[in-house]
C-alpha positions in Angstrom: 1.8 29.6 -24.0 2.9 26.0 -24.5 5.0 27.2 -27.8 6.7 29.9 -25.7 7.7 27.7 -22.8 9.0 25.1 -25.6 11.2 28.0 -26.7 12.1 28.5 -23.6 13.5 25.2 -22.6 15.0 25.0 -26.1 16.9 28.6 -25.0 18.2 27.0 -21.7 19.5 23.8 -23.6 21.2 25.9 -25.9 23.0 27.6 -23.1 23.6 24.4 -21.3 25.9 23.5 -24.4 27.7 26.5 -24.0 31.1 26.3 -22.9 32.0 26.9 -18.9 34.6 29.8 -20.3 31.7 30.9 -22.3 29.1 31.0 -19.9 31.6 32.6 -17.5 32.2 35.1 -20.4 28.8 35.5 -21.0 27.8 37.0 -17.7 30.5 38.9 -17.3 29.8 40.6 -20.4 26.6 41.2 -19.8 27.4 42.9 -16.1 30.1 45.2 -17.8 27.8 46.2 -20.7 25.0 47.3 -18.4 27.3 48.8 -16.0 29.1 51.1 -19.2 24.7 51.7 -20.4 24.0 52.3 -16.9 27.1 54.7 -16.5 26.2 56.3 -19.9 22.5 56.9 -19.2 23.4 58.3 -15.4 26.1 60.4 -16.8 23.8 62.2 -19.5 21.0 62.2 -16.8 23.7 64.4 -14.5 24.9 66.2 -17.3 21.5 67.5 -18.2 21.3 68.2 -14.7 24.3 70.3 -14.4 23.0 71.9 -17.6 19.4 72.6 -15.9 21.4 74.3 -12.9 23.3 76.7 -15.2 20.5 77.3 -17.4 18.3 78.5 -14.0 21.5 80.6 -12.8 21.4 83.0 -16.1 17.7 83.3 -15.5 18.0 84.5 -12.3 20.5 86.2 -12.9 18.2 87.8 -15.4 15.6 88.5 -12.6 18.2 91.0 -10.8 19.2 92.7 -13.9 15.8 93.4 -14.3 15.8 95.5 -10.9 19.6 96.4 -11.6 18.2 98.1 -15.2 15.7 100.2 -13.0 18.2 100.8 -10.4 20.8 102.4 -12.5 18.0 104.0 -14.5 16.8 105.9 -11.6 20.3 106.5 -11.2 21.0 107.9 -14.3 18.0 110.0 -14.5 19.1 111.6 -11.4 22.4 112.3 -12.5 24.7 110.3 -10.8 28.6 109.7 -12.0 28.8 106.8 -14.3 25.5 105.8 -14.1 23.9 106.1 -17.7 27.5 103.8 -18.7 26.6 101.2 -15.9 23.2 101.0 -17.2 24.6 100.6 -20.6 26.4 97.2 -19.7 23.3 96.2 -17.6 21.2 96.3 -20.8 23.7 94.8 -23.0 24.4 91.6 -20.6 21.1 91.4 -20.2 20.1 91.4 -23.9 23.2 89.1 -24.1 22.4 86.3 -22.1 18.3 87.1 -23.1 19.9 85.6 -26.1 22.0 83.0 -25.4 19.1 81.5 -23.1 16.7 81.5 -26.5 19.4 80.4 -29.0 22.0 78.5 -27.0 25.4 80.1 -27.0 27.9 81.6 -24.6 26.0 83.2 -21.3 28.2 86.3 -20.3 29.8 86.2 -17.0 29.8 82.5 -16.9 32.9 81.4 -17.7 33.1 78.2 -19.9 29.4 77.6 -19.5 27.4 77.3 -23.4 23.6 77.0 -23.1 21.8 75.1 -25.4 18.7 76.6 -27.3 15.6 76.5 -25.3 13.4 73.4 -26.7 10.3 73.4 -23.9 7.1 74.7 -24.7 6.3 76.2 -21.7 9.2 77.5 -21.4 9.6 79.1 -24.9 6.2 80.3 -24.3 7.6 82.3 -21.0 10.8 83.9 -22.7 8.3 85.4 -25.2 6.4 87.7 -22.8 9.9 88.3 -21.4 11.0 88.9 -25.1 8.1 91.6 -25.9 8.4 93.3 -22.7 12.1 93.5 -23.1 11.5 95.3 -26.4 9.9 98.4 -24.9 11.5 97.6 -21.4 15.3 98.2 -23.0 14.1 101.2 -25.3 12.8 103.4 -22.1 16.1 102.2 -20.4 18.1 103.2 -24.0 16.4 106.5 -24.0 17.7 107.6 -19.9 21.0 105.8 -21.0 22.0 108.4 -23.9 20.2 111.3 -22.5 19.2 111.3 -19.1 17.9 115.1 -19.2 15.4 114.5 -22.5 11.7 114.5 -22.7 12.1 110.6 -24.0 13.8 110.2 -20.5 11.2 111.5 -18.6 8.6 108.9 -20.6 11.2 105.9 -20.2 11.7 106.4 -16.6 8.0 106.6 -16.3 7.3 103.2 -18.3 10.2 101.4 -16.2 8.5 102.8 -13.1 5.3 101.5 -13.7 6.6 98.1 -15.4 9.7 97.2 -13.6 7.5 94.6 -11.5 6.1 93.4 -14.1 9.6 92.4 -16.2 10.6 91.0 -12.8 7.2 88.6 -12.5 7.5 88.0 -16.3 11.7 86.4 -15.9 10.3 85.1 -12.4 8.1 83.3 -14.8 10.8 81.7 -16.7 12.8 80.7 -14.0 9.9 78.7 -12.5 9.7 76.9 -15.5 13.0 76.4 -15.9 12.7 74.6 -12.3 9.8 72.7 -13.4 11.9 71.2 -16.2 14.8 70.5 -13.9 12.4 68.6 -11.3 11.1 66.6 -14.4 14.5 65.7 -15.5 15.7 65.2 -11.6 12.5 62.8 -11.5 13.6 61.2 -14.8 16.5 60.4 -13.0 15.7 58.7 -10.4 13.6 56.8 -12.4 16.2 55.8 -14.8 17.9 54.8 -11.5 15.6 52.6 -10.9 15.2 51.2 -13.7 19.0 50.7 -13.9 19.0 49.2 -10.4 16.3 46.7 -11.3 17.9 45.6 -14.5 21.6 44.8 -12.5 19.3 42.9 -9.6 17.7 41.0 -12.6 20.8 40.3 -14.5 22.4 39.6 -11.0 19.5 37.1 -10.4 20.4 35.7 -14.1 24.0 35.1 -13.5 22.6 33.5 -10.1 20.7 30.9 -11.9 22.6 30.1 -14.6 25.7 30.1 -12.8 24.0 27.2 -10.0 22.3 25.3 -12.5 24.5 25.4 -15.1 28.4 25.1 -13.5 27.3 25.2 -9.8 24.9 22.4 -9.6 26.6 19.9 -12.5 29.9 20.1 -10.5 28.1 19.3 -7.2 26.5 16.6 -9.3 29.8 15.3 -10.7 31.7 15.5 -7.4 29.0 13.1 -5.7 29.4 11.2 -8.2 33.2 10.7 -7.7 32.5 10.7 -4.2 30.0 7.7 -4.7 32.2 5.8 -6.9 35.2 6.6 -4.3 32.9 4.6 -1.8 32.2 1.8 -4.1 29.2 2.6 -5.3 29.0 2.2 -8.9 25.2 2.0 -9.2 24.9 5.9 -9.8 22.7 7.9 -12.4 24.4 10.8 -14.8 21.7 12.5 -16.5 23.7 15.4 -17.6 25.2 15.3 -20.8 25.8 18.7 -22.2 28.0 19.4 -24.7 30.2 21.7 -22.5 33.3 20.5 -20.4 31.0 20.0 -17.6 28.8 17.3 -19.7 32.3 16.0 -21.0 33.7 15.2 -17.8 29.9 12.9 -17.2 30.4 11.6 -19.8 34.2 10.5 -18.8 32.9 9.7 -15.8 30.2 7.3 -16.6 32.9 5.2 -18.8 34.6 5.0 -16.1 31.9 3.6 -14.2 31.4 1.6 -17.0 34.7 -0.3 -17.5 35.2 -0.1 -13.3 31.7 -2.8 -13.7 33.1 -4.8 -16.3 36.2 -5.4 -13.8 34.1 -5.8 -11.0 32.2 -8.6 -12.0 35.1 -10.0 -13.8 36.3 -10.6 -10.6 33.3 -11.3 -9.2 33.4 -14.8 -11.4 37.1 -15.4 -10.1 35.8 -15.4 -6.9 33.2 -17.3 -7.9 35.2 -19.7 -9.3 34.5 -19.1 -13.2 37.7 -18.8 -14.4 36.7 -18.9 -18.3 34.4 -15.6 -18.3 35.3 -12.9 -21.2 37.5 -9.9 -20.1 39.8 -7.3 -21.9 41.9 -4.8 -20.6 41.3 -1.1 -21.3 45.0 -0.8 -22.1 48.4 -1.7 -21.0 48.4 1.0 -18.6 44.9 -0.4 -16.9 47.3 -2.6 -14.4 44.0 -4.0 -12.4 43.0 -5.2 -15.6 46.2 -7.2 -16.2 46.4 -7.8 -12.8 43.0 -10.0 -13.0 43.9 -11.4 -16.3 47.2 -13.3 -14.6 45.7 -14.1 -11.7 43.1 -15.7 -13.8 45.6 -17.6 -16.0 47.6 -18.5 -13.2 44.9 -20.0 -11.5 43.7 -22.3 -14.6 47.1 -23.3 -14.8 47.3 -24.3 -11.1 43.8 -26.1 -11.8 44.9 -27.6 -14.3 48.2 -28.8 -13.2 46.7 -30.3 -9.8 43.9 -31.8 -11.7 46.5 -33.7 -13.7 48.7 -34.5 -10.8 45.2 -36.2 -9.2 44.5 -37.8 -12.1 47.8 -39.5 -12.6 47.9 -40.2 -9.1 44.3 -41.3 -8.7 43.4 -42.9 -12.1 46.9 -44.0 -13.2 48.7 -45.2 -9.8 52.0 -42.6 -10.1 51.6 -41.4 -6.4 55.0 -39.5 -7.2 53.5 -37.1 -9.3 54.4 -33.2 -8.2 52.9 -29.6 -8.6 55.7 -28.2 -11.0 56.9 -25.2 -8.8 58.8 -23.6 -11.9 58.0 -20.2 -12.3 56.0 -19.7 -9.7 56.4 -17.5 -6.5 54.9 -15.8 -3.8 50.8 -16.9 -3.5 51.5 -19.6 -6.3 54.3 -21.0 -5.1 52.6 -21.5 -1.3 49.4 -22.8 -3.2 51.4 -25.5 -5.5 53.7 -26.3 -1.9 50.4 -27.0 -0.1 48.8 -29.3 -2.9 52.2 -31.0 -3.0 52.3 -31.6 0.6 48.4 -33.3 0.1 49.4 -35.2 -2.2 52.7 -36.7 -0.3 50.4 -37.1 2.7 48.4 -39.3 0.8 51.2 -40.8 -1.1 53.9 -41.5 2.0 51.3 -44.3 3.7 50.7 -46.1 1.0 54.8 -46.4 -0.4 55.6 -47.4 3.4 52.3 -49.6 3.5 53.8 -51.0 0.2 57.4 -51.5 1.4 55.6 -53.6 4.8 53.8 -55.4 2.0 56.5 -56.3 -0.2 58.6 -57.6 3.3 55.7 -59.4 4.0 55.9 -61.1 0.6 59.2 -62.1 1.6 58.2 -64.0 4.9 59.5 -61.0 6.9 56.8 -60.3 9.6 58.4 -57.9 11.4 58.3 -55.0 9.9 55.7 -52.5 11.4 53.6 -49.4 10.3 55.8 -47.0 12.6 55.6 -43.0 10.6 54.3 -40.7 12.2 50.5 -40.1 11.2 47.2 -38.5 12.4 43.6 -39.0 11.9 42.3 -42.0 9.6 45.7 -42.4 8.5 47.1 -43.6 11.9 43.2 -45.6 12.4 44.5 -47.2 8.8 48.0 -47.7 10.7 47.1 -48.9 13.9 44.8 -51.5 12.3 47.5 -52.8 9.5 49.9 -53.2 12.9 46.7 -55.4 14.2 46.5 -57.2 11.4 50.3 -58.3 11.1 50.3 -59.2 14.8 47.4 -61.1 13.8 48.9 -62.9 11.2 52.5 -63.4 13.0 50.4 -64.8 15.9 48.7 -67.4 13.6 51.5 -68.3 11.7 53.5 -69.2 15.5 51.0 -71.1 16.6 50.4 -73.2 13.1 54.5 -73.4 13.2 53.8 -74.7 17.0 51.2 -77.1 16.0 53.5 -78.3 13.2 56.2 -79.2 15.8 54.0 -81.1 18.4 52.6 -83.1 15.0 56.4 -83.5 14.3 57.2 -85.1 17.4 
């Protein structure tokens, strides 16, 4: 049991690695061939049929030549016109087709109809008691045929008299078999029908299947995928990989998912801020790729370039150094503007804090802090004004002291 369903699953696989065309082709072959068996077999069935129903017409046909024989005998005996000549032609159709029913052949009066030889036991055994009582049956009808007024005449009208009944019960015989082995081959039928109508519902129920599980299903499969990864879902499962197109699409698919991963947390670590993480583009036509990689360069070199510009400002004093804007535009060119405007912020108090200074130096106390500022910038401001009143006050009233000393 175990080794057959192993089989089994080892037949499905093997169709699963068929082809979609092939499939398809497979189950459309298989429909036409048992629709052209199923044709054959129901055509032969109705042929034999047909045959059966011409068969049963000679035979009872047979049964009223019979009573025709006697007829025309009776006929003939009593002298009546053209009587012994129309039994003549009874007894030689009837011999005639007596034979074409035991041997096959052409049956008289039939046109185009050609009987095959009788094959049935029972029914072979019925034409020979028809047979032997034909024998003596046609003799006594002979004997009235050629000479109606002999002493043989008086003995054959006597015999058909007494055994006309009998020749009738004995082709009555064969006809009944004869229907018997139509009703058998009608019953044959309609099993074969049967039959044939269960195989199509079971090869229907086969196409069924394999066409749901094997191209129905998988492209239900593969379309929620698609749909998944069209939501942003990438954490999907494909677990069909056949080797048709169906399992080659998956397969596409899942590389797909694959590389659209790889560029999702690539960008996950920009946004992050790691901006040396490992990342190759699938090709120059994968433009999100490239897309990530310059904005990833161009934000290292923005990095880079305002860390420099701090650290010339900061460590080595040169509060004029810039953000190069060369070759830069749109988001760059607004980010390098902005870092630019920080640093002249910063940079503006301190040269005009510088030039107070330097006036200062000079014995000039009358400069004041008077750009515009915000924040700790104008607290800074507002206190260096203090500061120099502070001083010009002092310095007045040491100059005033110095005078009264003076005088």
């Amino acid at each position: 049991m175990g080794r057959e369903s192993a089989t089994g699953v080892r037949d499905l696989k093997k169709i699963s690695d068929w082809s979609v065309g092939a499939k398809i082709g497979s189950l459309l072959a298989s429909m036409v061939l048992l629709s052209s068996v199923s044709y054959f077999v129901v055509s032969l069935n109705q042929n034999k049929l047909a045959r059966d129903t011409e068969v049963i017409n000679v035979a009872g046909r047979q049964r009223m030549l019979t009573q025709r024989v006697a007829l025309l005998s009776e006929m003939a005996y009593a002298g009546v016109d053209n009587a012994a000549k129309d039994l003549t032609s009874a007894i030689n159709l009837y011999q005639t087709s007596h034979e074409s029913l035991l041997n096959g052949g052409i049956a008289p009066g039939f046109d185009g109809i050609t009987l095959e030889a009788m094959s049935n036991a029972d029914v072979l055994e019925a034409m020979s008691i028809v047979t032997m009582k034909w024998s003596t049956y046609k003799a006594s009808a002979l004997s009235i045929a050629e000479s109606p007024n002999s002493i043989n005449a008086s003995a054959g009208i006597e015999y058909l008299r007494a055994n006309s009944m009998s020749m009738l019960q004995a082709n009555i015989v064969v006809v009944n078999e004869l229907a018997k082995v139509s009703r058998v081959n009608q019953s044959n039928l309609r099993i074969t029908l049967i039959f044939i109508i269960i195989s199509i519902l079971l090869v229907a129920a086969f196409a069924v299947f394999v066409s749901r599980k094997f191209i129905t299903q998988p492209i239900k499969e593969v379309a929620g995928i698609a749909n998944q990864v069209a939501s942003g879902d990438l954490e999907v499962e494909i677990d069909h990989f056949a080797n048709d197109e169906i399992g080659t699409l998956n397969k596409s698919m899942r590389a797909i998912i694959d590389n659209f991963k790889k560029t999702s947390d690539f960008a996950v670590n920009i946004g992050n801020g790691n901006l040396v993480s490992d990342f190759k583009a699938l090709g120059d036509k994968d433009f999100l790729g490239q897309a990530l990689i310059t904005m990833q360069n161009k934000l290292k070199l923005v990095i880079e370039e305002s860390r420099q510009v701090a650290y010339n400002g900061g460590r080595l004093g040169d509060l004029d150094a810039r953000v190069s804007l060369v070759g830069k535009d749109g988001i760059w060119q607004e980010l390098s503007e902005s870092i630019n405007e920080l640093l002249h912020s910063v940079a503006m108090p301190i040269h005009h804090i510088n030039t107070i200074t330097g006036s200062m130096a000079e014995g000039d106390l009358t400069m004041r802090y008077d750009a515009e500022s915000q924040g700790q910038i104008r607290t800074l401001a507002n206190n260096f004004n203090k500061a120099l009143d502070s001083i010009n006050f002092l310095i007045n009233e040491i100059a005033d002291y110095a005078d009264l000393i003076d005088e």
